[in-house]
C-alpha positions as CSV (number, residue, x, y, z in Angstrom):
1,X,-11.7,-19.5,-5.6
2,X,-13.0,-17.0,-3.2
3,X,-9.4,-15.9,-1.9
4,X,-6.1,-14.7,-3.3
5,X,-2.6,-14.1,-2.1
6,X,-0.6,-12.0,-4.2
7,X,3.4,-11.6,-3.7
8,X,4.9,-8.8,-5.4
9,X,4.5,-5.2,-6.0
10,X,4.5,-2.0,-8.2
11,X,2.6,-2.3,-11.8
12,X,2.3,-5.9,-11.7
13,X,0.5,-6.3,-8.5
14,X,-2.1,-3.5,-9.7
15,X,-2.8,-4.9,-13.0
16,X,-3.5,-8.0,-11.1
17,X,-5.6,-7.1,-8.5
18,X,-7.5,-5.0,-10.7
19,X,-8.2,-8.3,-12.7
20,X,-9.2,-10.3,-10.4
21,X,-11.6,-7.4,-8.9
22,X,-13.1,-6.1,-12.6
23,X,-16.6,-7.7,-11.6
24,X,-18.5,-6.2,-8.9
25,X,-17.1,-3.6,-6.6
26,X,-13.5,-3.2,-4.8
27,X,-12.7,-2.8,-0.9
28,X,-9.8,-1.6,-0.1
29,X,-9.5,-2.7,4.2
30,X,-6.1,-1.7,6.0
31,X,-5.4,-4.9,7.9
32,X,-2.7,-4.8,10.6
33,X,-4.1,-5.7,14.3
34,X,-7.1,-7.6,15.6
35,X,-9.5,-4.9,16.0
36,X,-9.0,-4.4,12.0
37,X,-10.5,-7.8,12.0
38,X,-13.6,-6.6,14.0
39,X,-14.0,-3.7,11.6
40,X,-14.3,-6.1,8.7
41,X,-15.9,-8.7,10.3
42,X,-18.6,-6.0,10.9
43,X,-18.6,-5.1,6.6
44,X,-18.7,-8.9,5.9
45,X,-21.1,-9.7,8.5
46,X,-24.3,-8.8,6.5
47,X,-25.3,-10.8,2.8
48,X,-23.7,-9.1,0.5
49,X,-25.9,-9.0,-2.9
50,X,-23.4,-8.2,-5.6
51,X,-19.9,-9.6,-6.3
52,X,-17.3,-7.7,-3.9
53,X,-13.3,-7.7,-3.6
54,X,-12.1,-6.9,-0.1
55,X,-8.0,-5.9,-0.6
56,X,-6.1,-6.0,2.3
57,X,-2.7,-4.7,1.3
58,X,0.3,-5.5,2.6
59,X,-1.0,-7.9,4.5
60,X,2.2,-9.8,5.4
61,X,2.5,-6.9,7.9
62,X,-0.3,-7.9,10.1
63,X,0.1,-9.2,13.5
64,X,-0.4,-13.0,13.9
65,X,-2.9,-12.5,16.8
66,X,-4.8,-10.5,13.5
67,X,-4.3,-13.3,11.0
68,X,-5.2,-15.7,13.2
69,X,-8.7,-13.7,13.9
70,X,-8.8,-13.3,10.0
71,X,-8.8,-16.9,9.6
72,X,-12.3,-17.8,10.3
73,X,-13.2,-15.5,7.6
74,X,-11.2,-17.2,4.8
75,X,-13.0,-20.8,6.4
76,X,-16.5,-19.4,6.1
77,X,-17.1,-17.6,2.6
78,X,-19.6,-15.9,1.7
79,X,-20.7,-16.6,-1.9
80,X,-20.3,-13.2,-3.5
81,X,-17.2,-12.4,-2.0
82,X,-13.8,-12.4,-2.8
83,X,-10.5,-11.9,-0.6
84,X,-7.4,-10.5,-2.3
85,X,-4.3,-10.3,0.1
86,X,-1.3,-8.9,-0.8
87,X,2.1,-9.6,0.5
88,X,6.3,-9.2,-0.3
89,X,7.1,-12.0,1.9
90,X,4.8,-14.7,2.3
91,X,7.1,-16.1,5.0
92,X,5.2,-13.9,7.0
93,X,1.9,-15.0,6.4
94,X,0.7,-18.0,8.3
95,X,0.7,-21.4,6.8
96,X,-3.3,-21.8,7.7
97,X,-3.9,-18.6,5.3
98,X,-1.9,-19.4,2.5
99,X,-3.7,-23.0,2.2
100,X,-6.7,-21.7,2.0
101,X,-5.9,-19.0,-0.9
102,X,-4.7,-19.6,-4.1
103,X,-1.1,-18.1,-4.8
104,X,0.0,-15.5,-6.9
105,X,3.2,-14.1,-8.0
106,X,3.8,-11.1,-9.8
107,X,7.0,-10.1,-11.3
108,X,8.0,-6.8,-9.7
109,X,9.6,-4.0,-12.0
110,X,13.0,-2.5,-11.8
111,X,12.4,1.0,-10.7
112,X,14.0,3.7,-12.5
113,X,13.3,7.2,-12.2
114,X,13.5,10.0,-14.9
115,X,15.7,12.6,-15.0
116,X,13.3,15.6,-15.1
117,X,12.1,13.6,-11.7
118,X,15.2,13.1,-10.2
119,X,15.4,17.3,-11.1
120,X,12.9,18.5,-9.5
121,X,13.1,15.9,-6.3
122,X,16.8,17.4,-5.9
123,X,15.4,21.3,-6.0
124,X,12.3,20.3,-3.3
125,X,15.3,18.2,-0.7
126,X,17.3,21.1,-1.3
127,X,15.0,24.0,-0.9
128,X,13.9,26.0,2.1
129,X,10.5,25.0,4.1
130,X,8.8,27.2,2.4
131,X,9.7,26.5,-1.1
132,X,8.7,22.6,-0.2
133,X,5.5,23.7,0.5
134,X,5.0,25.6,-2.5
135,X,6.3,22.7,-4.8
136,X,4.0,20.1,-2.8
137,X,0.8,22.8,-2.9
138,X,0.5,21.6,-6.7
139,X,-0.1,18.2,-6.7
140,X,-3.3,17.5,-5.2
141,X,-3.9,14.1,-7.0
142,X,-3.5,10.9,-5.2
143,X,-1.3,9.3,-8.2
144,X,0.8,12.6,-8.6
145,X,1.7,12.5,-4.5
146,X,2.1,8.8,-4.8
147,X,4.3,9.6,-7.7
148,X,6.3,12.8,-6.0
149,X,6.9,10.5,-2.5
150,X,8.0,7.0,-4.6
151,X,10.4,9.4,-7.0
152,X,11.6,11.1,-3.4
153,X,12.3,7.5,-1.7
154,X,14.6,6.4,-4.6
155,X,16.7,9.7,-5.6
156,X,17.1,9.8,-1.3
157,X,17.6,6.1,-2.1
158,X,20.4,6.5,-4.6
159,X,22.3,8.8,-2.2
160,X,22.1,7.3,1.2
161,X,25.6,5.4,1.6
162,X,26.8,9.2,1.1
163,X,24.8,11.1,3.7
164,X,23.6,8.3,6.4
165,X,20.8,11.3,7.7
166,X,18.9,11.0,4.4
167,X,17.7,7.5,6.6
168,X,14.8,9.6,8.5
169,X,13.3,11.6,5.3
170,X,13.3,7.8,3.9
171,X,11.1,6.7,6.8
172,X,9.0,9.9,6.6
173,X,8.9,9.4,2.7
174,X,7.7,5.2,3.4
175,X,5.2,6.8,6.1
176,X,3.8,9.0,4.0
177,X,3.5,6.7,1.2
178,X,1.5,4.1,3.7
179,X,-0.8,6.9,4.3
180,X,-1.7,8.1,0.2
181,X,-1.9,4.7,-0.6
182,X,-4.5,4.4,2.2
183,X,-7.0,6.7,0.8
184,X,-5.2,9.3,3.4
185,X,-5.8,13.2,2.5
186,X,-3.0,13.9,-0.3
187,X,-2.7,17.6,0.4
188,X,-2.5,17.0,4.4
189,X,-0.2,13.9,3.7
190,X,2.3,16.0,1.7
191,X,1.9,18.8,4.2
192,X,3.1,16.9,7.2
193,X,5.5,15.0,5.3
194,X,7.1,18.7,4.5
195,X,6.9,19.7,8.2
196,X,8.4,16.5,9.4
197,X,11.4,17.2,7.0
């Protein structure tokens, strides 16, 4: 099979997307309009001489003028290489797409969230500008600020039917979260997030 569709997320998506891409190398594309599909129809475009995963995450997300470009490059493999999509709803994939792939679903963990975590997530919404920016100045791992943000969205989560303005630090927290997870700059990520506040 030279393409995947995954549905589901957290732990169980990552364990399988990093089996299915242990041979060979892994691509990670962000896949949302139709000049996305120009950009990796310029990648794909050449012969590729090794066995390579293109991951386009979240690709439920994408535009159907973008899916529908995509198409043509799930009907015309090339030998070494491998699509992996992955999706929460595949109602929002088109039909065509998931045909051609063969489906996967993970079973996505309950999230829970410790309660040193939920401790220091309550001092950083609580604290001044400042103080934010000296708690986020310490992680400068992608995991860590990937941790930090997802530990952020559910303890602002947990507390939302409360306080109704905790909805806009969500949608920073989801944006910034989007942007780790695509390979963006953790320190500036974090940064911005803090400023946006």
């Amino acid at each position: 099979m030279h393409a995947y569709l995954i549905i589901g997320s957290g732990i169980g998506l990552k364990t399988k997307i990093e089996e299915k891409t242990k041979q060979g190398k892994t691509v990670e594309f962000l896949f949302t309009k139709i000049s996305d599909v120009r950009e990796l129809s310029k990648f794909t475009k050449f012969k590729l001489t090794e066995k390579t995963a293109i991951v386009l995450k979240d690709f439920d997300s994408a535009s159907e003028e973008a899916q529908n470009a995509f198409l043509k490059a799930l009907e015309e493999p090339q030998e070494n290489l491998t699509y992996i999509l992955t999706v929460n709803n595949i109602d929002h994939v088109l039909a065509t797409i998931v045909s051609r792939c063969e489906v996967i679903e993970v079973q996505s963990e309950k999230l829970e969230i410790k309660s040193e975590d939920k401790d220091q997530i309550s001092k950083f919404i609580n604290a001044e500008v400042g103080e934010k920016l000296k708690i986020t100045s310490t992680i400068n791992k992608r995991d860590e600020g990937t941790h930090f943000i997802k530990n952020l969205i559910l303890v602002t989560h947990e507390t939302f039917l409360e306080k109704p303005e905790m909805a806009n630090i969500m949608e920073n927290a989801n944006k910034t979260l989007r942007n780790l997870e695509a390979n963006g700059n953790v320190q500036l990520q974090l940064t911005n997030f803090v400023i946006n506040f």
